[in-house]
Structure formats: C-alpha cells, structure tokens
KOLVO-730690 format. One line per 10 residues: number of its first residue (from 1); for each residue x, y, z of C-alpha. Coordinates in nm, 2 decimals. Example, Ala and Ser with C-alpha at 12.3 -4.5 7.8 and 13.67 -1.06 7.14 Angstrom:
BEGIN
1) 1.23,-0.45,0.78 ~ 1.37,-0.11,0.71 $
END
This chain:
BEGIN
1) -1.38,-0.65,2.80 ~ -1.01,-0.63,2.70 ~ -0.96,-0.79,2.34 ~ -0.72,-1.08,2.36 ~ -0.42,-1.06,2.08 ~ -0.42,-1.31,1.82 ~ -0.13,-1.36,1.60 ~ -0.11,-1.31,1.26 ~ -0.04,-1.67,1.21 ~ -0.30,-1.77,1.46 $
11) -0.59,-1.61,1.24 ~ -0.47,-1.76,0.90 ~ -0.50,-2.10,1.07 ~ -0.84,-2.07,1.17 ~ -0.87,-1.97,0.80 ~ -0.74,-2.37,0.77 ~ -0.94,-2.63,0.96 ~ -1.07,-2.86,0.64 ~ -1.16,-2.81,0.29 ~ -1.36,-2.59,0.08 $
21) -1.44,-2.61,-0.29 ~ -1.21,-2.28,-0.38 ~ -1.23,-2.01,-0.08 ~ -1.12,-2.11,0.31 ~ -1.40,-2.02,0.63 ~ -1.33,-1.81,0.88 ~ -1.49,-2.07,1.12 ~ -1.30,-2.38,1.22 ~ -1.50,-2.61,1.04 ~ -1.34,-2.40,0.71 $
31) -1.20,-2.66,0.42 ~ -0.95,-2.66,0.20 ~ -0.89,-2.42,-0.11 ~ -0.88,-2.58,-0.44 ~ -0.61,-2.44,-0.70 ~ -0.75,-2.15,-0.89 ~ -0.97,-2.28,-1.18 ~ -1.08,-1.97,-1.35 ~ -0.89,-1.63,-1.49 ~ -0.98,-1.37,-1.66 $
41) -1.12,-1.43,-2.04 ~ -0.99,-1.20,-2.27 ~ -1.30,-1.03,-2.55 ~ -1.52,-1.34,-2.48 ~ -1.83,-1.29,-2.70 ~ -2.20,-1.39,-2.62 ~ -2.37,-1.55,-2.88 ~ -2.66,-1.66,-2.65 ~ -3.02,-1.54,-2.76 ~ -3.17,-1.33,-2.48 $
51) -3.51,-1.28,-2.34 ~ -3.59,-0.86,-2.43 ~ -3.72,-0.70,-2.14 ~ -3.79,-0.34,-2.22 ~ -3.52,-0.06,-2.10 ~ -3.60,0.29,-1.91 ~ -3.38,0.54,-2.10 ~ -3.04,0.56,-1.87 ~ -2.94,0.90,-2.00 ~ -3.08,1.19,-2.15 $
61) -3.02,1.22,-2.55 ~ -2.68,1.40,-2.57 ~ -2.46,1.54,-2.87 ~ -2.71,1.68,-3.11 ~ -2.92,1.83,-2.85 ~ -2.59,1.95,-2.65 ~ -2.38,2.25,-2.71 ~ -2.00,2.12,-2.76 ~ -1.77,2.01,-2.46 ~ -2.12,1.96,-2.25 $
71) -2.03,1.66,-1.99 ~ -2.33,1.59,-1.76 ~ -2.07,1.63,-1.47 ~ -1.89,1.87,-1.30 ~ -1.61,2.00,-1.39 ~ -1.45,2.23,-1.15 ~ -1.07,2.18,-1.04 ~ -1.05,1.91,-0.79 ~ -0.88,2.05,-0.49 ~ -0.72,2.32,-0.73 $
81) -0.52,2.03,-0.96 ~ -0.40,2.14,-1.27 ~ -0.27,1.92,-1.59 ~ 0.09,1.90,-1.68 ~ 0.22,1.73,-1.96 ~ 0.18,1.38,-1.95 ~ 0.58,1.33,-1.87 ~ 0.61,1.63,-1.68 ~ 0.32,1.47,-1.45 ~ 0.53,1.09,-1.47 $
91) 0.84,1.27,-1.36 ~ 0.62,1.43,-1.06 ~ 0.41,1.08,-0.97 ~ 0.76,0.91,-0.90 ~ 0.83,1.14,-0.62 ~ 0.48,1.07,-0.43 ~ 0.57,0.88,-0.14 ~ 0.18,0.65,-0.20 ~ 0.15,0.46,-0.47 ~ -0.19,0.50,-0.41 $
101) -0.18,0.83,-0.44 ~ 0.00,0.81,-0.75 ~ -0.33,0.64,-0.84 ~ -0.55,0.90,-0.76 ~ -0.36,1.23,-0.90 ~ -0.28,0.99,-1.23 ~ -0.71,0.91,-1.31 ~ -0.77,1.27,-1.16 ~ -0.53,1.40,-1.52 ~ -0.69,1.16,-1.71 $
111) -1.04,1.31,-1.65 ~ -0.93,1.67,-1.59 ~ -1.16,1.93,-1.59 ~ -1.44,1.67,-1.40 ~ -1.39,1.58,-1.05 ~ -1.30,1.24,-0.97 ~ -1.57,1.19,-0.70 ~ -1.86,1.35,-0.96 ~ -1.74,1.15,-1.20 ~ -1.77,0.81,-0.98 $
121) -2.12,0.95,-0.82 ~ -2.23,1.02,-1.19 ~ -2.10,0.83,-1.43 ~ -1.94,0.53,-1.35 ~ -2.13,0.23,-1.46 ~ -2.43,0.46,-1.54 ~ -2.38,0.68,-1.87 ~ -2.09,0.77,-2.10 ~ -1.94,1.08,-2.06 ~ -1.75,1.29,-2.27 $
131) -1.46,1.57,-2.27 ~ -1.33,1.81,-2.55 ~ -1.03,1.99,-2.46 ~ -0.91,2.21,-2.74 ~ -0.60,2.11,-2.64 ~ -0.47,1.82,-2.90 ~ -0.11,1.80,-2.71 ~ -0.28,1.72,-2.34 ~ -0.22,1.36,-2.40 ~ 0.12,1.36,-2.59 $
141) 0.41,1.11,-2.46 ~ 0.12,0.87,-2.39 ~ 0.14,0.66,-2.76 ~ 0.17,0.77,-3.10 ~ 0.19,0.67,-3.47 ~ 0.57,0.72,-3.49 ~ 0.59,0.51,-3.18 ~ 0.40,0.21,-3.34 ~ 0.59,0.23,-3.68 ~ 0.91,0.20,-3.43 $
151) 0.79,-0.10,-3.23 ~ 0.69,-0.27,-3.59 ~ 1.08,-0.21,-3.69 ~ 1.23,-0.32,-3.36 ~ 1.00,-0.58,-3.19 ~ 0.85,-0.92,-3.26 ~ 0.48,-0.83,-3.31 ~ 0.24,-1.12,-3.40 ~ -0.08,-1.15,-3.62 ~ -0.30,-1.24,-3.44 $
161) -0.15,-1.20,-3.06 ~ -0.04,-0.83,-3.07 ~ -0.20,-0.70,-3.38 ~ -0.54,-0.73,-3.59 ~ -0.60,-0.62,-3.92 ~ -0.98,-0.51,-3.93 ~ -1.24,-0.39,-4.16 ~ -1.56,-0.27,-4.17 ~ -1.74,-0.22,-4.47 ~ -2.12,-0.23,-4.63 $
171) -2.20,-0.34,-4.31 ~ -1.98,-0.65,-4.32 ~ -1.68,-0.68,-4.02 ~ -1.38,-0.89,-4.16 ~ -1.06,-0.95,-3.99 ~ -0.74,-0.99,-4.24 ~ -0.48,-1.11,-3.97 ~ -0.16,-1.31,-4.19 ~ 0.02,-1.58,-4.05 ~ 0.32,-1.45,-3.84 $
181) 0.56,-1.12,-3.78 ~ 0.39,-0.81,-3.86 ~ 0.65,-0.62,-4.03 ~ 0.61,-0.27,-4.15 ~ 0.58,-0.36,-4.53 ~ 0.26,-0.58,-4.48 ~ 0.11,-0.33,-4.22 ~ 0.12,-0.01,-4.40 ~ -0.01,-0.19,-4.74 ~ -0.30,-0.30,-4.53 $
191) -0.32,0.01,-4.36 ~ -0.30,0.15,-4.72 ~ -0.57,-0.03,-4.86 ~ -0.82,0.16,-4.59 ~ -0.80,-0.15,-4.32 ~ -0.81,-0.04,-3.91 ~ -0.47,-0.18,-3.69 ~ -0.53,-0.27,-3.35 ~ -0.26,-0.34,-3.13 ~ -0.37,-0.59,-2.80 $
201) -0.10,-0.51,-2.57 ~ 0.05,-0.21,-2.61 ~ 0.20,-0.22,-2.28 ~ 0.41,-0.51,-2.39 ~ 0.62,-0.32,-2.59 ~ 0.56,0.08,-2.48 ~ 0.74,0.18,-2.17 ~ 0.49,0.48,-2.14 ~ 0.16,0.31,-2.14 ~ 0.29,0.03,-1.91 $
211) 0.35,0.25,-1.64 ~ 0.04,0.47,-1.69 ~ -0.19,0.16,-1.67 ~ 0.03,0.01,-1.40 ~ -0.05,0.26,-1.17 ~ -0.37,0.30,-1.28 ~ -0.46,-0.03,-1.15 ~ -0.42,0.01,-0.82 ~ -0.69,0.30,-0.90 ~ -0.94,0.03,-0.97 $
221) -0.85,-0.25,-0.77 ~ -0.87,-0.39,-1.10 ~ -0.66,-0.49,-1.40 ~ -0.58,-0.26,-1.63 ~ -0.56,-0.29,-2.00 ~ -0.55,-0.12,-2.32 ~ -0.58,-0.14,-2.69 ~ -0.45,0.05,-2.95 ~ -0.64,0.17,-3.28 ~ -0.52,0.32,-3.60 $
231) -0.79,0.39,-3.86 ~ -0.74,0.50,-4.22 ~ -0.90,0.84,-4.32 ~ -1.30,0.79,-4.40 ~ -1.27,0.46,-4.26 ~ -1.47,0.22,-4.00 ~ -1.22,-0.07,-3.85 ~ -1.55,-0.26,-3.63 ~ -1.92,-0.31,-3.66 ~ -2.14,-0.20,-3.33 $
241) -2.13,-0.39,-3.07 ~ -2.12,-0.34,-2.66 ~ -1.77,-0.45,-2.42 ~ -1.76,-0.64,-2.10 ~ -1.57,-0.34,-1.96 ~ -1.54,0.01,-1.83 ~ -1.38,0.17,-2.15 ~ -1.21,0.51,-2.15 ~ -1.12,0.62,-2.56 ~ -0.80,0.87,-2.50 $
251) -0.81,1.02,-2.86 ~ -0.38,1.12,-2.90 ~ -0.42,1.20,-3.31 ~ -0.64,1.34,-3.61 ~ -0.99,1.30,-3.56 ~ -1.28,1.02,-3.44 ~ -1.65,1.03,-3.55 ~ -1.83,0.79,-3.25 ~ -2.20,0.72,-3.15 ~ -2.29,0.54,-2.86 $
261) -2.62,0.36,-2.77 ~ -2.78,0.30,-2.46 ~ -2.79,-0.07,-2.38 ~ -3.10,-0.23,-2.57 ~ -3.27,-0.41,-2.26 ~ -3.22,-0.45,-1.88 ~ -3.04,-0.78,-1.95 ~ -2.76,-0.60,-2.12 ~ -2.71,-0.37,-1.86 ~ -2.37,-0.39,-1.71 $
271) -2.29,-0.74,-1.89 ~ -2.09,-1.03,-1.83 ~ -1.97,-1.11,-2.17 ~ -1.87,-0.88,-2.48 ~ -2.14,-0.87,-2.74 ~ -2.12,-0.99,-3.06 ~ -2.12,-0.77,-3.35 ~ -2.47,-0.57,-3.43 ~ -2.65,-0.41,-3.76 ~ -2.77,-0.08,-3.79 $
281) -3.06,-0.20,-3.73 ~ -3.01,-0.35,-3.42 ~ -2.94,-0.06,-3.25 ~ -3.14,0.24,-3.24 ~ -3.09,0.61,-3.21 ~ -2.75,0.70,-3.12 ~ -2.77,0.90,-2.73 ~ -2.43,1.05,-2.87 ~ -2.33,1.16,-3.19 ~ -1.96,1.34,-3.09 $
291) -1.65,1.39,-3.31 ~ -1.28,1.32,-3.07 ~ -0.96,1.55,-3.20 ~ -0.65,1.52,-3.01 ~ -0.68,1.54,-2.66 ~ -1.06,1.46,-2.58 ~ -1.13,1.15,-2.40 ~ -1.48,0.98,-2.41 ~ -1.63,0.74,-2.15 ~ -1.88,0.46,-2.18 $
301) -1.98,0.16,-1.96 ~ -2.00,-0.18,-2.02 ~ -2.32,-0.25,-2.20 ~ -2.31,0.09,-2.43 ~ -2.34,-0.01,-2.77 ~ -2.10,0.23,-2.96 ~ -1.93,0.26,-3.30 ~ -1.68,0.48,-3.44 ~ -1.54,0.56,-3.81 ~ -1.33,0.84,-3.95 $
311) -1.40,1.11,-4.10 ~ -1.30,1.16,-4.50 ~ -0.98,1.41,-4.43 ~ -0.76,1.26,-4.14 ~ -0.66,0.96,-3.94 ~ -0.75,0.85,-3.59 ~ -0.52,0.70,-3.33 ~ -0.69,0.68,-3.01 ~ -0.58,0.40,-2.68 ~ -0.89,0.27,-2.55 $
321) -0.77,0.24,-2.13 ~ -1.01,-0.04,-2.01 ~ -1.09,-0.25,-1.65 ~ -1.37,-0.38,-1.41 ~ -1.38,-0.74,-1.65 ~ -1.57,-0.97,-1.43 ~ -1.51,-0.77,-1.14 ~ -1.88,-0.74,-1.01 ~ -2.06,-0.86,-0.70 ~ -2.18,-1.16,-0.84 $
331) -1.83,-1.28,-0.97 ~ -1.75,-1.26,-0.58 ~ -2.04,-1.46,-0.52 ~ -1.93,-1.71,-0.77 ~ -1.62,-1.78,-0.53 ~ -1.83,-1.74,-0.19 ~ -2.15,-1.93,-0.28 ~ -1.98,-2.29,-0.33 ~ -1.68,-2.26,-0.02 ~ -2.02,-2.13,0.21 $
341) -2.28,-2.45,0.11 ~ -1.99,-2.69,0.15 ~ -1.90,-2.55,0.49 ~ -2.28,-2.56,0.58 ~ -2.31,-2.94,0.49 ~ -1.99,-3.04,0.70 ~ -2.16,-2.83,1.00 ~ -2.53,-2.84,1.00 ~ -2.72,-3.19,0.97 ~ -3.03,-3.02,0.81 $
351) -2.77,-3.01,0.49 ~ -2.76,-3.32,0.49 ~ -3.07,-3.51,0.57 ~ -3.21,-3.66,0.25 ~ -3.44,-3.56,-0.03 ~ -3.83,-3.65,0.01 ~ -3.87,-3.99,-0.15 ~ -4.13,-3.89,-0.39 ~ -3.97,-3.51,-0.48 ~ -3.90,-3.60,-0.87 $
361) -4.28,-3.63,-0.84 ~ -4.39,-3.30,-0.79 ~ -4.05,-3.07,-0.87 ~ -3.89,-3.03,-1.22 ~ -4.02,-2.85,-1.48 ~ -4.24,-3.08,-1.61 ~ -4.42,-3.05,-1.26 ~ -4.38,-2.67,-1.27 ~ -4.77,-2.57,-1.37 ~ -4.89,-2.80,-1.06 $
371) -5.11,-2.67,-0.80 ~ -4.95,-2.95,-0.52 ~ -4.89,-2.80,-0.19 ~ -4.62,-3.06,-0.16 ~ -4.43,-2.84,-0.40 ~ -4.49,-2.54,-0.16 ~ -4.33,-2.67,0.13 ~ -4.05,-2.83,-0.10 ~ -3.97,-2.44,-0.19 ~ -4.03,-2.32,0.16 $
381) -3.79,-2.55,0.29 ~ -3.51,-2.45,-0.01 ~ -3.55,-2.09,0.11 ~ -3.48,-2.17,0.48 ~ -3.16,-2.34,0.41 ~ -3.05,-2.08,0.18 ~ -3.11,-1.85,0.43 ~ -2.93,-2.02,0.69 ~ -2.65,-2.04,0.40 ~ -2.54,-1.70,0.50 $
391) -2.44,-1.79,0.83 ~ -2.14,-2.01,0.66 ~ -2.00,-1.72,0.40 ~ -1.64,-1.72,0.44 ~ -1.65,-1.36,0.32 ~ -1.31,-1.27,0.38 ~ -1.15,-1.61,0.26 ~ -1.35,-1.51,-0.10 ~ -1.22,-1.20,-0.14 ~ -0.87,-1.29,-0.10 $
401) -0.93,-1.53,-0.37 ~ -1.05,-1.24,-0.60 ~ -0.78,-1.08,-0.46 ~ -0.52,-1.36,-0.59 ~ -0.67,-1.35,-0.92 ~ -0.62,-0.97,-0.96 ~ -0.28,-1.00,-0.84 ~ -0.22,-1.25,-1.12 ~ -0.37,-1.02,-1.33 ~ -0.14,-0.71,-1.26 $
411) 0.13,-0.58,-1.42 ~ 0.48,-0.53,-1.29 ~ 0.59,-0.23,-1.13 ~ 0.80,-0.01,-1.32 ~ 1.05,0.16,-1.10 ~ 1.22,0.49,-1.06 ~ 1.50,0.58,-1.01 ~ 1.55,0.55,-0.62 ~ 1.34,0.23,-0.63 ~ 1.54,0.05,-0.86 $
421) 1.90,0.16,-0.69 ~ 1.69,0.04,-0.36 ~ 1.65,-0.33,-0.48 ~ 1.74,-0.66,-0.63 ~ 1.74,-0.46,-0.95 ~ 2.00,-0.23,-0.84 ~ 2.20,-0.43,-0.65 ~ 2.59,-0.39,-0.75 ~ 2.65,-0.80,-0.82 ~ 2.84,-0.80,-1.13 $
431) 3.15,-1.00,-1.33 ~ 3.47,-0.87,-1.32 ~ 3.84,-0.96,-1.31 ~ 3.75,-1.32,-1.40 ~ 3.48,-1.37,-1.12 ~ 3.13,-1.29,-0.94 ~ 3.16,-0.95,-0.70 ~ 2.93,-0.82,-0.51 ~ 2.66,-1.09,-0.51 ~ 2.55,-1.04,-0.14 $
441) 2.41,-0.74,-0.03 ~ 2.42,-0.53,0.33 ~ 2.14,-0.58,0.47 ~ 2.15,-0.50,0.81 ~ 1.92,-0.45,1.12 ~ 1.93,-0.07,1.10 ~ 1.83,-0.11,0.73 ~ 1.52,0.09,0.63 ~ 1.27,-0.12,0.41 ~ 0.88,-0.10,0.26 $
451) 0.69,-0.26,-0.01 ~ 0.76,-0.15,-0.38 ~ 0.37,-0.07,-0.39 ~ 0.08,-0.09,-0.14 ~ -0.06,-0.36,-0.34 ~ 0.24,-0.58,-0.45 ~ 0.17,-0.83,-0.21 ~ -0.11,-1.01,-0.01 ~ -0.10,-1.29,0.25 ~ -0.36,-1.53,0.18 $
461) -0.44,-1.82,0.37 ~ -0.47,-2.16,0.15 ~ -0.51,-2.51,0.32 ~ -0.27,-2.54,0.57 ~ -0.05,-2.32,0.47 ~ 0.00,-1.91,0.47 ~ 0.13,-1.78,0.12 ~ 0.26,-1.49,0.00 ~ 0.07,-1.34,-0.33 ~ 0.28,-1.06,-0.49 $
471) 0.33,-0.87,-0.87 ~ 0.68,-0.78,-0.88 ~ 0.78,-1.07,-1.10 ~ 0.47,-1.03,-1.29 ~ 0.53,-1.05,-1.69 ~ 0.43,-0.75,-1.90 ~ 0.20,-0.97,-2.11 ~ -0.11,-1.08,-1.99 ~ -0.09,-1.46,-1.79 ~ 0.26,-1.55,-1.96 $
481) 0.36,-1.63,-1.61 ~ 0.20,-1.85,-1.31 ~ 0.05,-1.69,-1.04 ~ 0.38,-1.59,-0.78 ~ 0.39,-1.67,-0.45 ~ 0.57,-1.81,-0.18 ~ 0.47,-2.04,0.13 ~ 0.55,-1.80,0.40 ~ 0.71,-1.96,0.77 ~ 0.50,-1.91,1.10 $
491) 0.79,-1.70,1.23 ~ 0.72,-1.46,0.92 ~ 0.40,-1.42,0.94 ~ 0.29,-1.14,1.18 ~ 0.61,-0.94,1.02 ~ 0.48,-0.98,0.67 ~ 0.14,-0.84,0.80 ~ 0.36,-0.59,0.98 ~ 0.50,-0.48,0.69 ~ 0.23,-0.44,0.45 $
501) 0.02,-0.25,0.70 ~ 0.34,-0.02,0.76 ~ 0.34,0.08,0.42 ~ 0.44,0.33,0.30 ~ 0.67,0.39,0.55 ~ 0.96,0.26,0.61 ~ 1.08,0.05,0.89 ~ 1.37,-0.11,0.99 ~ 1.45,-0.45,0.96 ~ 1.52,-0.52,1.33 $
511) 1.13,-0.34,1.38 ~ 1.01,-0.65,1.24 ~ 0.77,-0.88,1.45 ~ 0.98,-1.20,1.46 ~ 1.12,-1.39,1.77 ~ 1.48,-1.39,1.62 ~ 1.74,-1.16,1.44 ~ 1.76,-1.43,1.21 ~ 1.41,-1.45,1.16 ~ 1.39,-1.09,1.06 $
521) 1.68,-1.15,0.88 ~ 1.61,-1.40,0.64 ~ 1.29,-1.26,0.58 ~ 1.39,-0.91,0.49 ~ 1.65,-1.12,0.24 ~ 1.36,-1.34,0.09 ~ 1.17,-1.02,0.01 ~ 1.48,-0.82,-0.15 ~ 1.54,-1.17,-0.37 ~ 1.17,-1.11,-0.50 $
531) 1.22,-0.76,-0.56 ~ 0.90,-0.70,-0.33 ~ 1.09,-0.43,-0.14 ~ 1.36,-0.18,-0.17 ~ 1.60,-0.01,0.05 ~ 1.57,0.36,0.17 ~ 1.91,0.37,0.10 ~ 2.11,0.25,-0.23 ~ 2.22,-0.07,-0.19 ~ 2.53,-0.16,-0.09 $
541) 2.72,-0.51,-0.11 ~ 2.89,-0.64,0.18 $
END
C-alpha cells in the first residue's frame, strides 16, 4: 500500500489536539504541554536513610592485586587512531565536516589506548576503569595551574559560585568559602595553609575546556560539565562520598593517591542523587587503590564511592569531565507517565468510572495485613488499567521534552574559523564614517547553508504551536539564560525539518521546502539572526 505524505506541519499538529500535564500525544486526543517545571539540580545530596539490601561484588578487586596500567578493557587502537596533542587534535576536529564526528574522535583521545565500543560494552555504568600513560604532557593545553592563577588575576571569580575552599581533615570535611571575589592573595594563603580549590565552571572562563566539553556533549546526548581541583601536597580536599554522575578524573599535574569503593547496596547502584559525605567506616575495602601522575585518566560510575588525597611531595591538579545527571530511563518516565494517564482519562471511560464505595475499607496501609479478597480484585483491577496505560504513552512527545531540557542544558558552540566568517558572528556590519554599514547581509537563493551543529536545534511540538529549540545563544554558565526558542510559521516547518535532517550538508536556500521565495527567504534570514547557521561562503553584505 503506497504511504500517503504528511507534512511536517501536519504531524506536529496531531502532536496538538488538547492538553497534557508536561509532554503532547501522538494521538489526537493529545493535550497540552505545560511550561517546563523541572531542570537539572546541580550536587544535590541525599540525606534520606535507606533500606540496605546486600550487594553482589560488581568488579573484581583491582590495584593491589593488579600489575600497573592493568584496565579490565581492551586497549588496542581503534581503527588505527593515534593521540596528538590536545591542540594539535582541536586544530584537526575543526576541519571534520560532523560535528558528531568531532564527538566521537574527541572521547576516542580521551580514552586512548581502550576502544570506545569496549569501553561502552565494559565499563560504562558498570565498573571504574583506569589508564596510566607514562606520558605526563598527553593532556597538556587542556587546564593548568598557570591558567587558574591567570583567570584569578583577570576575571570576576566568586566564593561560593565559581570557587570552594575545602578541607578535609581528622576525618572532618569543612568548607572555608569568604564572602565575595576570589582574588589571588586570599586563594594562595588558603591554598597555603594546606586547603583544596575547586573551581565549578571552569568552562566559564577557559576557552579550552569549553570547547572540549562542548563537543563532548553531543558525545553523550547529555550535558557536559566539569570541575576543577587543586590540592596542596599531602593533602585531602573531600571526605568519601559517591556522585550522581558518570565522572571521568583527567589528572594534567603532580600526582593523585585515589580509592574507589563499590557501591554499598543495590539501592546505591546507579543513583539519583549525590551522596552525602561517608566515614572510613562506612565504606569498606577500597576495589582500587591507584596513584594518577600527569596524563592518566581514571573512570568511575555513579554510585562508586571514591576518595582521593595527595601524596606528601607534590601537588595534584586534575578536571573531573562529568555527564548522564538524571539522564536515566526512569527520569524519561517521569515526563511520559503523567502526559500518558491524563490522555487515558480523556479517552477511555474505565479511567474514569468511580472508586468502590467502601475502598478506604479494605486499602491503605492500615488494611495492608488483611486476608480480604476485596483487596485482590481492587489490585487486579489497578494492574489492568496500568496496563492498558501503555496504549496512551506519548513516547515521542516525552522525549522531545528531555530533549528541550538538554538543549537548555548545553553549552554554546564555539566556532572556527570558517564558521564564524559564515555567520551572524562574522558578518561585516560595522560603524564607520559617522554611520551603520553593512547591516544587511547577501543572502541569496543560490546561497549554501547548514546547521552550526547537528544538535543545535530541535522542532518540538508544544500546544498549538511548533517551536524551535536551539543552543547557539546558550550562555557559558550553567541556566543563566531561559530556554531559546522561537514559534516557528506553518510555511517553515517542513524546511526546518528539511534542514536539520540535511545536515551536514549544505543546501541552498532556494532547496528549501517552502511554497514561496519569500518563505525560504525569511526563514534562512531568521536562522542567520540566531546564529543557528552559517554560510558556505564568507558573508558578504549587500
């Protein structure tokens, strides 16, 4: 049977008929999507006492029973890559055509010698995983001390917001953050008197580790963060304790002393929420007892309890690259579940027929221990509705909302050379001879244009309208701007979808989808206004 041709705009409206708590049906009984209510909570600690179930050991004990540089993966060449310099390998990334593939050949360096698909079939989410190197200059360029001390001098750092001042000692953890600027005097005394620095966002200020981690996202569908940390010589900056995220320690100077513990129970496998701090204890045996120098990079998932101090000679600088934060099946759920059940009670009368009269009676815990068969075919019936629950998921509709938040969550692309002469951010408007030139550029219908990345922007569907998610005006610090978007016009619609599909190629302006020039027009002009695309060519005023 020959498949008849929807629209693009035709298929986000069926994504539109009513009103859903926060995701839209596929069906046209779907409801309306609430604003976004939740983001992303930043080292959120759990507090909550937990029921202990007992723990099969995840991973066979490691360090001490290891021979040095051991990984528990493999480690041959993937596909024959080898591992420039850091900038050499930045210089190469920004002439690959796929963002994505940036992506891929960026995580591939930061693993190097272990494949990416061992270390994904192996590791990820399962057991740490460690690599020693020998080589203490394989991840220079990325951050250093110098570096810091220079964005102390230059930049307005904050207690508190960019920078903690930890400590760590006879098993008590003590943070010694000051009102206000942190300026070089106050840091290096602290740092002096044997206290740990960790700096929050040091994409915010560093050039370097902004574009590492901003093409690292689009790696891990996920946002990706970092943390710096600079410990004193025979120092310990934190107690033990376990992260909500997947956590790769890139050590760049002097030396690191860590042990990492499996997680204590099944609940605290994979968790939702950061831990908070542990005792000795607490925690066990250590599965790995390792030392980082320069250039080693060690893995653990969330859940790992791990610790790490200094050792009496030399001091430790290491970026902690982290992501996956609340990025599991069930936080999809958590957007599905609701938008499905209220979808189910607009469609199917069996929603919505009334409680037993007498249900208080015989459900609740206080009727729990009952032996009532009315409380059996109360449960029965529960099962059977959440069953037929399924039927309703608006699936796709809950991903793009996980999909909105992530975009929210991302940082800005930062653009090369050819990018940037391609785009708003190149384009020749300037003051001179007492007025505005050049404020309009050439865009014309043989113009080549594509996205800035594959995942810059998304078209979501939300109520009644179709809107455009997208990054490019994204802020460098994390949620300092709304969300960006942009109600998109029925004649734009299938060329939008046109366009990110086409990626990464480029195609020309008069190519796209719409029913006028001026359609194609005006849309190719509303997406060079939002940087979300560049030119193949410089561009050129008119």
């Amino acid at each position: 049977m020959e498949r008849k041709h929807m629209s693009a705009l035709s298929i986000y409206q069926t994504l539109s008929g009513g009103a859903t708590s926060e995701v839209q049906a596929k069906a046209p009984a779907a409801k309306k999507i609430k604003k976004k209510e939740n983001g992303i909570q930043l080292n959120k600690k759990s507090n909550k006492k937990k029921r202990m179930k007992p723990l099969k050991s995840r991973m066979r004990p490691s360090s001490s029973e290891k021979s040095r540089g051991e990984k528990d993966c493999e480690t041959d060449d993937a596909e024959g890559f080898d591992s420039p310099a850091l900038d050499a390998l930045l210089t190469d990334l920004a002439k690959v055509n796929n963002s994505r593939d940036r992506a891929n050949r960026l995580f591939q360096w930061l693993i190097h010698p272990v494949q990416d698909k061992s270390f994904f079939r192996e590791n990820w989410e399962k057991k740490p995983m460690l690599i020693q190197r020998q080589n203490p200059d394989y991840y220079k360029g990325l951050f250093s001390t110098a570096e810091f001390d220079q964005i102390l001098r230059n930049d307005n750092v904050q207690y508190g917001v960019n920078l903690d001042v930890t400590s760590y000692t006879n098993g008590k953890r003590e943070t010694h953050n000051p009102p206000g600027r942190a300026l070089p005097y106050t840091v290096w005394d602290f740092y002096e008197s044997g206290c740990s620095l960790r700096m929050l966002n040091p994409q915010a200020f560093s050039s370097t580790v902004w574009q590492v981690l901003s093409i690292l996202q689009e790696k891990f569908g996920s946002m990706a963060g970092a943390n710096m940390y600079l410990t004193p010589p025979g120092t310990q900056g934190f107690a033990p304790h376990y992260d909500d995220i997947e956590a790769f320690v890139v050590q760049l100077e002097g030396k690191k002393h860590w042990r990492v513990y499996n997680p204590r129970s099944e609940d605290e496998v994979l968790p939702l929420v950061s831990s908070p701090n542990f005792s000795q204890r607490e925690i066990g045996q250590p599965i790995m007892d390792v030392v980082l120098e320069a250039g080693d990079l060690l893995y653990f998932p969330r859940g790992f309890i791990h610790q790490g101090d200094c050792l009496p000679d030399v001091h430790s600088l290491h970026i902690t690259v982290s992501s996956y934060q609340r990025n599991s099946w069930g936080d999809l759920l958590l957007k599905l579940m609701p938008a499905a059940l209220e979808i189910a009670m607009e469609d199917d009368v069996e929603f919505r027929k009334g409680l037993p009269l007498d249900y208080l009676q015989f459900m609740g815990v206080q009727n729990s221990e009952k032996e009532d068969p009315r409380r059996d075919k109360f449960i029965a019936h529960v099962q059977g509705l959440m069953k037929k629950l399924i039927q309703c998921a608006p699936v796709d509709a809950a991903v793009d909302q996980k999909a909105k938040d992530f975009l929210h969550d991302c940082l800005p692309p930062l653009l090369n050379s050819e990018e940037k002469a391609g785009s708003v951010y190149g384009a020749p408007a300037r003051w001179g001879d007492g007025e505005a030139l050049n404020v309009t550029v050439d865009l014309k219908g043989q113009t080549k244009i594509r996205l800035m990345r594959a995942g810059a922007a998304r078209l979501c569907s939300d109520g009644d309208t179709v809107r455009l998610y997208y990054t490019t005006e994204n802020s460098r610090v994390y949620h300092k701007e709304e969300p960006k978007d942009i109600e998109m016009k029925a004649e734009h619609i299938d060329a939008m979808e046109f366009l990110i599909h086409s990626y990464p190629k480029f195609v020309s302006v008069a190519s796209l989808p719409c029913e006028t020039a001026e359609a194609k027009m005006s849309l190719a002009e509303l997406l060079f206004e939002k940087g979300m695309i560049h030119t193949a060519e410089p561009s050129t005023a008119k």
